[in-house]
C-alpha positions as CSV (number, residue, x, y, z in Angstrom):
1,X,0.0,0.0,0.0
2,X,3.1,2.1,0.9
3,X,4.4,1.7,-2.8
4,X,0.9,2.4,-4.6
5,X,0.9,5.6,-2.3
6,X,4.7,6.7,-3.3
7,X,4.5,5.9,-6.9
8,X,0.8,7.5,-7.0
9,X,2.5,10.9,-5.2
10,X,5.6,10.7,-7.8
11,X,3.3,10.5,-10.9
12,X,1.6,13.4,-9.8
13,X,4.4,15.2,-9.0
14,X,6.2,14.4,-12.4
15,X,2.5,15.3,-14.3
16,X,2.8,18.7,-12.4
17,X,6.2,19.6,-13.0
18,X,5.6,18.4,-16.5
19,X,2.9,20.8,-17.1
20,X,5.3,23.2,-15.2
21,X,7.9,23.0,-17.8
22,X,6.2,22.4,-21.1
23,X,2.7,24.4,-21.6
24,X,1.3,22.2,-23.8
25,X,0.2,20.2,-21.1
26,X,-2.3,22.1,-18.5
27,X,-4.3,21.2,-15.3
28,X,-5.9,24.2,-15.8
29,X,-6.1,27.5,-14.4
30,X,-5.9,26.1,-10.5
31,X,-5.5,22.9,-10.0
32,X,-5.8,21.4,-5.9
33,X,-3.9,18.3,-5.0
34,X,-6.8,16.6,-4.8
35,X,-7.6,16.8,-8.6
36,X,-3.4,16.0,-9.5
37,X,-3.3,13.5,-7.4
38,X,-7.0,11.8,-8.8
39,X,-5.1,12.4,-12.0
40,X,-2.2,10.7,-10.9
41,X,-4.5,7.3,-10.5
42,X,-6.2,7.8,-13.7
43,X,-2.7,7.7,-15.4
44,X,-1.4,4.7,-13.5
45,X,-4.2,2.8,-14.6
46,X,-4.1,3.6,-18.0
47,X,-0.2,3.1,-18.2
48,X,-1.2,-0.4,-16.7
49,X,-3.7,-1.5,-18.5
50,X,-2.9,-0.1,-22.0
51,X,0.6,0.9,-21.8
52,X,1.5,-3.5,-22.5
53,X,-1.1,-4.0,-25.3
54,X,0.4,-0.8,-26.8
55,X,3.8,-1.9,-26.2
56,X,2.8,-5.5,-28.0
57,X,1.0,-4.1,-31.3
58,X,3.4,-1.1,-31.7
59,X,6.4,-3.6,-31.5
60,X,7.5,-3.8,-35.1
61,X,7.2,0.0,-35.4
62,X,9.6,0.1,-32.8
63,X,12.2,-2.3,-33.8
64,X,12.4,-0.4,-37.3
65,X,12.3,3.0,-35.4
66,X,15.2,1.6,-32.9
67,X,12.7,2.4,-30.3
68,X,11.4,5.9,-30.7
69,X,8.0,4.7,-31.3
70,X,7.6,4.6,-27.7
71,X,7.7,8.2,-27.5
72,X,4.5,8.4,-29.9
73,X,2.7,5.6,-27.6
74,X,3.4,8.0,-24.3
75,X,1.9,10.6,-26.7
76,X,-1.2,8.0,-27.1
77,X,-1.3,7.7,-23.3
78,X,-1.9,11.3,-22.6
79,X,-4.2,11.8,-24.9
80,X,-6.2,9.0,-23.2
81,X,-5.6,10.5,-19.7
82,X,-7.1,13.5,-20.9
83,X,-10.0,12.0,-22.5
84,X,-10.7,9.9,-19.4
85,X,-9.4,12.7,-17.2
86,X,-12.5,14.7,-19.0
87,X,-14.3,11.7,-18.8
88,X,-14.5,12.3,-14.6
89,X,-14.8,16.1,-15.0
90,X,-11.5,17.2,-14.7
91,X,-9.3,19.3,-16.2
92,X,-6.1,18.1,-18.2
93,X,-5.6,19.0,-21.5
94,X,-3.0,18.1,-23.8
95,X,-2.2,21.1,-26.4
96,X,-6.2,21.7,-26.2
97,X,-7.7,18.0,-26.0
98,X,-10.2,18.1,-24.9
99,X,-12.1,19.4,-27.0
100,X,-9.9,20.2,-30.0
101,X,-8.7,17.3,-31.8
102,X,-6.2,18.1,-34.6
103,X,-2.1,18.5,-34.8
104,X,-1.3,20.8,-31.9
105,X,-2.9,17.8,-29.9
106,X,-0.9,15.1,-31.4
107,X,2.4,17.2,-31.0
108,X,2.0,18.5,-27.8
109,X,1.1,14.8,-26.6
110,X,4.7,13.1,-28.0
111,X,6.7,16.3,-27.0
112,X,4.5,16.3,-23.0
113,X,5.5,12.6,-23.0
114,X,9.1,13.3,-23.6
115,X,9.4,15.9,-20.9
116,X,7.1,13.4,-18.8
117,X,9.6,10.6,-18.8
118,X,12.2,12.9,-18.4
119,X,11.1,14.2,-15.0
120,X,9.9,10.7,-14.1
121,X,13.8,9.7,-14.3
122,X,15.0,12.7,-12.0
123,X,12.3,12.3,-9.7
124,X,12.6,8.0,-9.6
125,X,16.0,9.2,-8.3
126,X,14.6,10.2,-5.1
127,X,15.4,7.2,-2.6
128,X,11.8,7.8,-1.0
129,X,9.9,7.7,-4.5
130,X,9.7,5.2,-7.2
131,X,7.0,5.8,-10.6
132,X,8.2,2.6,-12.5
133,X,7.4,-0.1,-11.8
């Protein structure tokens, strides 16, 4: 229980920082803890539950791509956290999704889920914090 409360803590952490650094990725205008950390859950279950089956039917795209497929299915996960996110009635939009679909979404999804995994690494540094699994 311990772990599902540390890793559910650092993934909201690294989703607020994220949306700190890159602006393409909002919780809106002012988000409570509450909300991030609600958020926070929502993404762990999608990354568990879709993150594999993405993982297993994108897997030729990324051997040819050495790999960098996997930036475009993070991209595919935030765009479903902020559909289900939406879903729930919160706020968390990626580059204006909900309710605009179109390129600024799909670009502002791979380049949040770069800058997401990025501060997932820096914070899954901290001894007292772990978001992998």
């Amino acid at each position: 229980m311990i772990g599902f409360i540390a890793r559910t803590v650092g993934t909201g952490l690294a989703l607020w920082v994220t949306t700190l650094i890159y602006t393409g990725i909002s919780f809106g205008k002012s988000p409570s803890v509450q909300d991030v950390l609600i958020i926070a859950v929502i993404f762990g279950l999608v990354n568990a539950f879709l993150k594999p089956v993405l993982k297993i039917l994108s897997f030729p795209l990324s051997m040819m791509t050495l790999g960098l497929f996997g930036f475009i299915v993070n991209g595919i996960l935030l765009l479903v956290l902020a559909a289900a996110s939406d879903a729930v009635s919160l706020t968390f939009t990626v580059g204006g999704f909900p309710p605009k679909v179109g390129v600024d979404a799909a670009v502002s999804a791979v380049v949040g889920g770069v800058v997401l995994g990025l501060v997932s690494m820096v914070i899954d540094m901290l001894p007292f914090v772990k978001t992998s699994r």
